[in-house]
VOPAGU-2260 file (C-alpha; in pm, 1 decimal, decimal comma):
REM VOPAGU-2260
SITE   aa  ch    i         X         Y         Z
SITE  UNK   A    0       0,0       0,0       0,0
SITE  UNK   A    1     269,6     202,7      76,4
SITE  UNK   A    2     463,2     187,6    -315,5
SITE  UNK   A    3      94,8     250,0    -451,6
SITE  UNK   A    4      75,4     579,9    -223,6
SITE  UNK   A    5     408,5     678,7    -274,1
SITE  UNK   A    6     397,0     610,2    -679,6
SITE  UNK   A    7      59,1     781,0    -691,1
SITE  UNK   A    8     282,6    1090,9    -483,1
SITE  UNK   A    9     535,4    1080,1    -754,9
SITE  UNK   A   10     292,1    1047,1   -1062,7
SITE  UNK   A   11      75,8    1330,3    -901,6
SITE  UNK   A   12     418,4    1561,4    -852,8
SITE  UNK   A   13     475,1    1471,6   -1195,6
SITE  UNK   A   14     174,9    1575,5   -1307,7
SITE  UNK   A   15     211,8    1889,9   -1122,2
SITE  UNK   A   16     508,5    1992,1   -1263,0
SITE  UNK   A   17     402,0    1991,3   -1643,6
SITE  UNK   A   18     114,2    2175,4   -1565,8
SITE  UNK   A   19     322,1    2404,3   -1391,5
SITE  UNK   A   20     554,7    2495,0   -1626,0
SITE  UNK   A   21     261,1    2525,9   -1899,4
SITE  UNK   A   22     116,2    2757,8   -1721,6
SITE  UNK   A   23     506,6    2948,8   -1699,7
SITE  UNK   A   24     638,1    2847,7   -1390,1
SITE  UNK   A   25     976,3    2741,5   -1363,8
SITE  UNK   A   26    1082,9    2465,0   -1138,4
SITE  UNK   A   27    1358,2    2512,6    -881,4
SITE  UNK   A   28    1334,1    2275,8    -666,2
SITE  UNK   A   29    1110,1    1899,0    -603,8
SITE  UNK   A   30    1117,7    1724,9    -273,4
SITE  UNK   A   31    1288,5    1966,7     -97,0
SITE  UNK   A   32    1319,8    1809,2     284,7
SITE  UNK   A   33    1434,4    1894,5     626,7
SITE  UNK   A   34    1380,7    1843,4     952,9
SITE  UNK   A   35    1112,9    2013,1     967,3
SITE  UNK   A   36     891,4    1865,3     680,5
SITE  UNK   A   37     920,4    1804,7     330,2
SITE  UNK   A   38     783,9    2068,2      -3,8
SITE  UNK   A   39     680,4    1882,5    -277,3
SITE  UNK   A   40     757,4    2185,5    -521,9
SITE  UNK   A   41     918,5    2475,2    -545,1
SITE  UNK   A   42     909,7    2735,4    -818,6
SITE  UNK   A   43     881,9    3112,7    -961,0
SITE  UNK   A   44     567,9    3196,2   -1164,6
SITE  UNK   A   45     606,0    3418,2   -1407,5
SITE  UNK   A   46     591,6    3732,0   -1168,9
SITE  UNK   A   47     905,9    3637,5   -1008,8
SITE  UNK   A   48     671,6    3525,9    -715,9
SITE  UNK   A   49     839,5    3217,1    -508,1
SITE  UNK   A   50     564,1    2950,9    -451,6
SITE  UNK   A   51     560,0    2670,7    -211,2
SITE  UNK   A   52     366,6    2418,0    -374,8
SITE  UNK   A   53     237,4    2129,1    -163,7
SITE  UNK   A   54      84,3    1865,0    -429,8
SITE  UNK   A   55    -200,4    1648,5    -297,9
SITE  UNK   A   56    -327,1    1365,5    -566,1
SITE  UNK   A   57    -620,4    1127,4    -492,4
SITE  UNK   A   58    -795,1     887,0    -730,5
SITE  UNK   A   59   -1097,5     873,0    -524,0
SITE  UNK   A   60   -1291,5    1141,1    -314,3
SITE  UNK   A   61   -1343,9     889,3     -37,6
SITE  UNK   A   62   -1104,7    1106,6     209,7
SITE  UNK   A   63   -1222,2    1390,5      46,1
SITE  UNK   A   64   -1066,2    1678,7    -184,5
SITE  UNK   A   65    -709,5    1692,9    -225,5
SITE  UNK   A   66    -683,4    2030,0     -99,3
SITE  UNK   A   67    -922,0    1934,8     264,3
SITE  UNK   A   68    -538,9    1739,4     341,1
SITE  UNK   A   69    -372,5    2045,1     401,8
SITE  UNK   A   70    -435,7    2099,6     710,2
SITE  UNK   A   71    -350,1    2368,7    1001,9
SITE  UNK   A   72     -96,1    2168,1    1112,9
SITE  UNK   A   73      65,6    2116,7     750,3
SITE  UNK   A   74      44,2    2459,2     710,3
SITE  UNK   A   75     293,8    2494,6    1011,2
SITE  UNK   A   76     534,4    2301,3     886,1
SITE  UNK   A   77     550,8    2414,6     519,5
SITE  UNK   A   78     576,1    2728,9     673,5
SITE  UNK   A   79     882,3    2596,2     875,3
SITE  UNK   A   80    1037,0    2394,9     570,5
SITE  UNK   A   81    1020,1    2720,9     374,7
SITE  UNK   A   82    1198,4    2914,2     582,7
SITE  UNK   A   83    1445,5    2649,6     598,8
SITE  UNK   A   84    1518,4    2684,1     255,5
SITE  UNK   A   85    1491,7    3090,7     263,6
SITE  UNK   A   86    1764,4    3079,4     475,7
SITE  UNK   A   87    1960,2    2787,6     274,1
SITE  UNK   A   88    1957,4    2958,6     -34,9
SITE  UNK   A   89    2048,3    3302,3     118,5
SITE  UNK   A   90    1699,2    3444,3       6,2
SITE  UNK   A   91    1686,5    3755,4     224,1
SITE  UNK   A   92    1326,6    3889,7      77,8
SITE  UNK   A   93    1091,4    3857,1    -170,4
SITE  UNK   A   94     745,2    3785,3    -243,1
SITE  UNK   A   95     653,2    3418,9    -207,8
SITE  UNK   A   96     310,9    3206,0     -96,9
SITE  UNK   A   97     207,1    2898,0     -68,7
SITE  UNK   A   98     -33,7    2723,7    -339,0
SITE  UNK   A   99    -191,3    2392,8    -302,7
SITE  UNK   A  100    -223,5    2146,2    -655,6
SITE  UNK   A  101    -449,5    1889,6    -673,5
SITE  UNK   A  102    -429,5    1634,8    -928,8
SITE  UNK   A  103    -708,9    1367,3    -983,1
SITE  UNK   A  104    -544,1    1098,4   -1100,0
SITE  UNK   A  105    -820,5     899,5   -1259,7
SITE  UNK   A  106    -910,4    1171,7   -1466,9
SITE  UNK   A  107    -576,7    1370,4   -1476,8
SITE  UNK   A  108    -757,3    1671,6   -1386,7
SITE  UNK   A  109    -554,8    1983,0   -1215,2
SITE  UNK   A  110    -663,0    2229,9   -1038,6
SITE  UNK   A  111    -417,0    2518,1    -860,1
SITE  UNK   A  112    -544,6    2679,1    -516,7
SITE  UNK   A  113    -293,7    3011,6    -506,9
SITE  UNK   A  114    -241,3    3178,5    -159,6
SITE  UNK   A  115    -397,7    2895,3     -28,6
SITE  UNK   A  116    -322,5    3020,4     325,2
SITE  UNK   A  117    -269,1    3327,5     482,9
SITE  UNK   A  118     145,6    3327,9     598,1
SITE  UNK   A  119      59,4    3595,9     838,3
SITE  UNK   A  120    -181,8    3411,3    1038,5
SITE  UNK   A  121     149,9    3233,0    1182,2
């Protein structure tokens, strides 16, 4: 069960990432890991804007929408992972956010959720 999540992870990342960089963004980073937690992607849109993109892929609803599995406490630690790599990279400001993908990956349907959460909430 384990493989089929973790292939269905990688095939939904995959996923991501094309539709991504159709839509301009280029890809900087995948799988980007610390203590703190792990960022599936990370990437510049086409405004120069740094997004933290956490990919969520189902092939049934029967948890729910992708998106519902991001939850408070996620939030926290993306949060934490990306400042990780802010401070890795030497990245003393700029505009970022986080966006949440969801792939369905019966139908290959993608859907983006920009800003998904508010950074200064934290």
């Amino acid at each position: 069960m384990a493989t089929n999540s973790r292939s269905a992870g990688k095939k939904g990342e995959d996923l991501a990432c094309k539709f991504l960089k159709k839509d301009k963004y280029k890809i900087l980073e995948k799988n980007f890991s610390c203590r703190q937690g792990e960022i599936d992607i990370i990437a510049e849109d086409r405004k120069r804007v740094l997004c933290f993109v956490e990919v969520k892929a189902r092939s049934r609803e029967d948890f729910g929408l992708p998106a519902e599995a991001v939850t408070h406490r996620k939030q926290k630690k993306l949060l934490a992972t990306a400042f990780v790599y802010l401070e890795n990279k030497n990245i003393q400001s700029t505009d970022m956010r986080f966006d949440i993908v969801s792939v369905d990956l019966t139908s290959e349907e993608i859907n983006i959720i920009k800003n998904a959460f508010d950074v200064n909430y934290y």
